[in-house]
Steps between C-alpha positions, in 0.01 A plus 500: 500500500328369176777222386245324318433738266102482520285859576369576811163465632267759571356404853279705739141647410615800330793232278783734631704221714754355241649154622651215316342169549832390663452791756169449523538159657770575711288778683194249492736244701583735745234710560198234424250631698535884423644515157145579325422776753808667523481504108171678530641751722774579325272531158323782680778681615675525186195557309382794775833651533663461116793347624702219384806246564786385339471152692158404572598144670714696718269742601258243627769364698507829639114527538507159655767610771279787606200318522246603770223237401760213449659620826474283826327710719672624826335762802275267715667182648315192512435393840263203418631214751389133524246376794689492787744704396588861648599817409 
């Protein structure tokens, strides 16, 4: 939660993402590479559908988790081999 004691701020394009600087950089440390988009995505959403949440730093936990984009993708194997090499 907010120990410190200092407001929330508004993140997203549409400034309805409410994090502290604390969570802020903990979601930036873990999700580095992703953070800004799945920020953006989330700013739509809530702005398209009028919906809210009590926790936004959990909530792009949550977002993170289910992930497509950020996902390693999976169907075809790789079956690159070295020269000399067989399948």
């Amino acid at each position: 939660m907010r120990a410190s004691g200092e407001p929330p701020t508004a993140y997203g394009r549409y400034e309805n993402i409410f994090l502290s600087k604390d969570e802020y950089d903990e979601l930036q440390a873990e999700y580095p590479d992703r953070l800004e988009r799945l920020i953006e995505e989330m700013s739509h959403y809530l702005a398209a559908s009028g919906k809210a949440y009590q926790n936004y730093a959990a909530a792009l936990h949550r977002w993170a988790a289910n992930d497509k984009k950020g996902a390693v993708k999976q169907g075809i194997p790789d079956y690159t081999c070295m020269e000399g090499e067989s399948l």
